[in-house]
N, C-alpha and C positions, 0 to 999 in steps of 0.2 A: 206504378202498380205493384212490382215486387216488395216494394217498402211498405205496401201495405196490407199485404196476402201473408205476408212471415209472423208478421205481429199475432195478425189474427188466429194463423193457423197454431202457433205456439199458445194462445190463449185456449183455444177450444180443445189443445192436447195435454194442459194443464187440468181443464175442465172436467175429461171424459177422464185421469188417468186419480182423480179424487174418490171416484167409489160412491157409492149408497151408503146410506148412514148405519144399514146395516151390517154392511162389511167392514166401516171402523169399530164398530164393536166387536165385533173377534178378537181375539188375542195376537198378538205381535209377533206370536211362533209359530204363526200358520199363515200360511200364503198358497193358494191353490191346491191342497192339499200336501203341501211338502213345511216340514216343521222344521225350524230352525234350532241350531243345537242350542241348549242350556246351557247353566253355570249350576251343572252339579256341584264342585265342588264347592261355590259360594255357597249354595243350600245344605252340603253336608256340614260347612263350619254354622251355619246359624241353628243345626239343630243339635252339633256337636255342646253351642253357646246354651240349650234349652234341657240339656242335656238328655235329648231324643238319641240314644246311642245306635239302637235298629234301623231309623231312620236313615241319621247321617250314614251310618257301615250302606246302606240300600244307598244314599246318595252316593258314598264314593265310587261303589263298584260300577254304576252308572254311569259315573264321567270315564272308567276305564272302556268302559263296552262304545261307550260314544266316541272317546280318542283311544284306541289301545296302543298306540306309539308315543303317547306321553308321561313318560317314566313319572314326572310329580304326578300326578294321579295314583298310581303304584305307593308311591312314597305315604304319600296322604293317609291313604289307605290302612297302610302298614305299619304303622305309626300309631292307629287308632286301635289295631289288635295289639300292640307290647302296650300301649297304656291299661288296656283291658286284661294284661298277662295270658293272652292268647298265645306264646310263641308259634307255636305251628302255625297257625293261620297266621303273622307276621313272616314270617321263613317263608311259606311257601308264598305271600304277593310279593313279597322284597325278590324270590327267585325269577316268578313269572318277568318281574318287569327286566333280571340279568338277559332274557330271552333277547328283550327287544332291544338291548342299548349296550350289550356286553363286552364295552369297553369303560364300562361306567364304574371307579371305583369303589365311589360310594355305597352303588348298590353291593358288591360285593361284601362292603362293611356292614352294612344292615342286616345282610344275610346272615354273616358271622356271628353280629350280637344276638339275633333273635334267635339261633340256632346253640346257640350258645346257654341263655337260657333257660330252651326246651330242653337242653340234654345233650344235644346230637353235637358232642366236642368234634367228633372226624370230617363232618360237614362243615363244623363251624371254624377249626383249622384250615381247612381248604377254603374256604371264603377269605378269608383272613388273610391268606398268603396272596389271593388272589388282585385283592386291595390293594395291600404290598407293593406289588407288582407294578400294577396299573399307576397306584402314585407313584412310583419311582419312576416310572417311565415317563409319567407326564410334569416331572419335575415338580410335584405339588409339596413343598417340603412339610410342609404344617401337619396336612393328610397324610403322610409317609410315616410321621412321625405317631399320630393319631393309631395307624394300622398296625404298627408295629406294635405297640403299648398294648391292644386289643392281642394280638398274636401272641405275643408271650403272656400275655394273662391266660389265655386259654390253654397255651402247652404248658405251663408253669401248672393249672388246675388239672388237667389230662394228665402230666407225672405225676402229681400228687395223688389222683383216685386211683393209678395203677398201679403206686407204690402203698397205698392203704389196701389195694386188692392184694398184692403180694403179701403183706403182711398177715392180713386175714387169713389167706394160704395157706401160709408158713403154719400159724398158729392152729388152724384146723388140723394140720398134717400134725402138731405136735399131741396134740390134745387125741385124735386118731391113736397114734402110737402110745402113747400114756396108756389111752383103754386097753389097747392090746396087750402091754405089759400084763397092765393090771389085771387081766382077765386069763391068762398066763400063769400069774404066779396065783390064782386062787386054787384052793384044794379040792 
């Protein structure tokens, strides 16, 4: 009798658990009112491919807000502003994602370039070292060597604009005192 009560009962719970054919028409992302997560970031690359830029930018920041502990999200994201020459807005998703995974050196290197970029050499040295850091610590030699190259590029350009400020200085205070002379020896 149980050999033949289990058959059936597995049948009629296959049965009932099939739905209305209305209910297969619904969408795949919805189940009793609770929606299942997307592939934002598949949809931000296939509008990045259509070259929907608002879009895609509206899909990445979506897949962040749906996973915000998944630094590629972050990345993705950030990536899509320095192609767009947005540093800032590169800099600050490359920071946000140091937030959530801040032993990540990479991120730190991201931060640097696109800070780098914008302008902001004192942030973008401090990122930089930061990378440093982090791959030296986790023995990444390639990365170490990556961070470095990055690091002295930027203090190499940060001596350089402070020694072009110096000189402009210099030359101000000459060209000052020149008038003064000359304003001096007039009658």
């Amino acid at each position: 009798m149980k050999k033949i009560l289990i058959p059936i009962f597995v049948a009629v719970l296959v049965a009932g658990c099939g739905g209305s054919d209305q209910a297969k028409n619904t969408t795949d992302k919805e189940f009793q009112g609770v929606r299942a997560e997307q592939d934002y970031v598949a949809k931000g690359m296939e509008y990045l491919a259509e070259s929907d830029i608002p879009s895609a930018i509206h899909s990445f920041d979506m897949a962040i807000k749906q996973d915000p502990t998944d630094v590629e999200n972050y990345i993705v994201l950030g990536q899509v502003y320095l192609r767009l020459q947005q540093y800032g807005r590169a800099g600050d998703t490359f920071q946000a994602a140091t937030r959530v995974e801040p032993t990540n050196g990479e991120l730190y290197y991201l931060v640097a370039m696109a800070r780098g970029l914008e302008g902001e050499k004192d942030i973008a040295v401090q990122s930089a070292q930061k990378s440093v850091e982090l791959f030296m610590a986790q023995k990444d030699e390639e990365r170490f060597k990556q961070s470095v190259a990055l690091l002295k590029g930027l203090t190499d350009s940060q001596n350089a604009t402070e020694q072009k400020a110096d000189a402009i200085s210099e030359t101000a205070s000459s060209i000052q005192k020149t008038v003064e002379e000359d304003v001096q020896n007039v009658p």
